[in-house]
C-alpha positions in Angstrom: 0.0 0.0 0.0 0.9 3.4 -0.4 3.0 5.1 2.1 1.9 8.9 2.7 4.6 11.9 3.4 4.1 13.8 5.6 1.6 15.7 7.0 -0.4 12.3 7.1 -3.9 12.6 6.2 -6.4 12.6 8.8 -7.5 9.5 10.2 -11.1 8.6 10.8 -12.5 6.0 12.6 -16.0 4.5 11.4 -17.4 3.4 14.6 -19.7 4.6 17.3 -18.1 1.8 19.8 -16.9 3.2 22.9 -14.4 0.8 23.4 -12.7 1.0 19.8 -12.5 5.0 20.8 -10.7 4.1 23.8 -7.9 1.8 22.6 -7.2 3.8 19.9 -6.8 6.5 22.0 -4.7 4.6 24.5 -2.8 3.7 21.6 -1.9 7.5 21.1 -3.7 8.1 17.5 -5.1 11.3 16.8 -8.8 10.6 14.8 -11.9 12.3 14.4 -15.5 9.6 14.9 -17.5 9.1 11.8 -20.6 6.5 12.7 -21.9 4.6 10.2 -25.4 4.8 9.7 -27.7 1.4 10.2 -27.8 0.3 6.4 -24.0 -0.6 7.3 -24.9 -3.7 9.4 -26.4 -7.1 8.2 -27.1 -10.0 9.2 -25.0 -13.3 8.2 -26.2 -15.2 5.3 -27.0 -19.0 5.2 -23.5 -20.9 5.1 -21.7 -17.6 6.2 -18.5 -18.1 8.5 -17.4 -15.3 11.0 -14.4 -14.7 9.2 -16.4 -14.0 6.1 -19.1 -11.8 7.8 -16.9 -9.1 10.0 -14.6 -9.0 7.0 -17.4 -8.1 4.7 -19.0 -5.7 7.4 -15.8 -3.8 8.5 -15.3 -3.0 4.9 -19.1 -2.1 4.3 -18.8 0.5 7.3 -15.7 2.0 5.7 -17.5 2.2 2.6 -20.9 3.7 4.4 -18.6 6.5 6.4 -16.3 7.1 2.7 -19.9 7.9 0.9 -21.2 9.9 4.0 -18.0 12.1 4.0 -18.0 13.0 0.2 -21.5 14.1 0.6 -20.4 16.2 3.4 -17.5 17.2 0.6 -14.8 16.8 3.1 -11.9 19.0 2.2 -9.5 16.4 2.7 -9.1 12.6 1.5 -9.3 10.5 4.9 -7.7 7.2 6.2 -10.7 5.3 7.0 -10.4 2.6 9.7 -13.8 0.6 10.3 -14.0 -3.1 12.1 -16.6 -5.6 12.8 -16.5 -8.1 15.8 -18.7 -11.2 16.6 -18.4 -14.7 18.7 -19.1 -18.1 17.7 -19.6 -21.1 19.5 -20.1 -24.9 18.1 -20.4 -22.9 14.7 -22.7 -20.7 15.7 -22.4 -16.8 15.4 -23.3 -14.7 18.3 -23.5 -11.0 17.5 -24.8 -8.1 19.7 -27.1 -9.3 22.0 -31.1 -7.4 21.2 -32.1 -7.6 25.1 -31.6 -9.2 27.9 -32.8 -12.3 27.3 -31.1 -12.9 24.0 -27.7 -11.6 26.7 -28.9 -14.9 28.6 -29.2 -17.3 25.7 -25.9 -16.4 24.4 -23.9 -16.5 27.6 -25.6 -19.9 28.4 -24.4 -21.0 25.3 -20.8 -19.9 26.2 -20.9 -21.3 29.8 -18.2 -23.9 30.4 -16.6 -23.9 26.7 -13.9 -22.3 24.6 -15.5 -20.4 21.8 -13.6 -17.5 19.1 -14.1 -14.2 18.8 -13.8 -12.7 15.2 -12.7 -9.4 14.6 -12.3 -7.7 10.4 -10.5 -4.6 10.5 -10.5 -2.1 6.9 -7.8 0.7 6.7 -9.0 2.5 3.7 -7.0 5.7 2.4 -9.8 7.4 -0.1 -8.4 9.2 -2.6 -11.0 12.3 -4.4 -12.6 11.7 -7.7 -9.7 11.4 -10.5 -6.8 10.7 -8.2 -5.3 7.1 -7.7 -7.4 5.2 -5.9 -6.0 2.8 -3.3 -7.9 -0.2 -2.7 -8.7 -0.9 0.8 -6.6 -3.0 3.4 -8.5 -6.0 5.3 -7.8 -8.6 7.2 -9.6 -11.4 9.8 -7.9 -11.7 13.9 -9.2 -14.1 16.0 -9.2 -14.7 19.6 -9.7 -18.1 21.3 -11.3 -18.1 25.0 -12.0 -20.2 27.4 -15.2 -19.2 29.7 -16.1 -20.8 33.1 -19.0 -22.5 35.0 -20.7 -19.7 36.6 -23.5 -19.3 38.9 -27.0 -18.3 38.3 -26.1 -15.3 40.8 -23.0 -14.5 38.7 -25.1 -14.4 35.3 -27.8 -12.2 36.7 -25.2 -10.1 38.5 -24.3 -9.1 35.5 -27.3 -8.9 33.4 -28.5 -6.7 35.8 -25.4 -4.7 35.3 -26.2 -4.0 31.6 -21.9 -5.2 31.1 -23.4 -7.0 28.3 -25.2 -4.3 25.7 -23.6 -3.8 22.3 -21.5 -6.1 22.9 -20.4 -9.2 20.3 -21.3 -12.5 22.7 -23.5 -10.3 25.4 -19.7 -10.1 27.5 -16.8 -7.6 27.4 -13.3 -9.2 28.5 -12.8 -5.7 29.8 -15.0 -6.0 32.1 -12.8 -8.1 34.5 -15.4 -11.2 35.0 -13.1 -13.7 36.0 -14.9 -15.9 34.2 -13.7 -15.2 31.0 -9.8 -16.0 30.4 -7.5 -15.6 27.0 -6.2 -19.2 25.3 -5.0 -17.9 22.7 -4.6 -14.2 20.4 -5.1 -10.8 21.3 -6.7 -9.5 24.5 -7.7 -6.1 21.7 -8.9 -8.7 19.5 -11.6 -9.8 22.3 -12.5 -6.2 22.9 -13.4 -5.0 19.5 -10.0 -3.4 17.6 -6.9 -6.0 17.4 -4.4 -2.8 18.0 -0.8 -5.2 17.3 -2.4 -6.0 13.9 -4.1 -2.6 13.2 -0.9 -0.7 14.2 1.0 -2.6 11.2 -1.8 -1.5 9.0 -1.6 2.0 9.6 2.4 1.9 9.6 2.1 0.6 6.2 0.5 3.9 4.8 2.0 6.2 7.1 0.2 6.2 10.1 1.8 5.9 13.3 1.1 7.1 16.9 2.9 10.2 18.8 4.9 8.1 21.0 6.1 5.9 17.9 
């Protein structure tokens, strides 16, 4: 991919996640938030693996936020960065949970096993009408886990917490469970944003953090 002299282009990232804000924050990047609109997300077709779903969804939200920001006619030809995280368990995909209940169901399906998380990450630099255009990066981390037994005072515990809303599996490693533990991959990964993998991305067209 290209490489970008200096000043880099700005960096945007398509996501109204919370949690994706605050690791790439941690991580030192400098970015300005550009949500998606709905229309972005779908659900997985018949036959559909997790790998092929988030990588198809992280680069339909970079393609969402790249048509809402040429509408807008941004000044200035962005670096998009847009991901898409889900679970799956015994083959089955486990997305954001819808309520409480479906929070139940899924974590009840997790109790006692090992199951992946699946995260697709795009790094997209748009380029305006008539210039080079560079297609966009992608690629498919995923994160193997291991959750425990727990109690039927642990799982309403943290229902009642609402830990679990908008988040891929109805649980956030974040959150410090102790039921949850890492076999194998990136703790970011599990999160929402795999930083080790998206920091090599950005390097690659000239994006690096202040304390690089």
């Amino acid at each position: 991919m290209t490489v970008f002299d200096s000043p880099a282009p700005p960096l945007i990232l398509a996501s109204s996640s919370p949690r994706r804000r605050q690791l790439m924050t941690e991580a030192g990047y400098t970015f300005t938030v550009v949500a998606p609109t709905d229309g972005a997300e779908a659900a997985p077709r018949d036959g559909q693996s997790p790998a092929q779903l988030v990588h198809e969804l992280a680069l339909s939200k970079a393609e969402d936020v790249a048509r809402q920001l040429a509408e807008q006619q941004f000044p200035t030809s962005p670096i998009i960065v847009a991901a898409d995280t889900v679970a799956e368990c015994k083959g089955q995909i486990l997305g954001k949970p819808i309520d409480q209940t479906d929070a139940r169901a899924m974590l009840q399906q997790l109790h006692g096993t090992r199951h992946r998380v699946f995260s697709g990450v795009c790094v997209w630099p748009t380029s305006k009408p008539g210039q080079p255009q560079v297609p966009p990066d992608l690629h498919v981390e995923s994160t193997i886990l291991k959750m425990d037994k727990f109690t039927d005072e642990q799982l309403q515990e943290y229902l009642d917490s609402d830990g679990w809303v908008g988040k891929a599996g109805a649980f956030g490693y974040q959150d410090q469970l102790g039921w949850v533990h890492i076999v194998e991959g990136s703790e970011s990964n599990v999160v929402g944003l795999p930083m080790e993998r998206l920091g090599a991305m950005l390097a690659a067209v000239g994006i690096y953090p202040p304390t690089v």
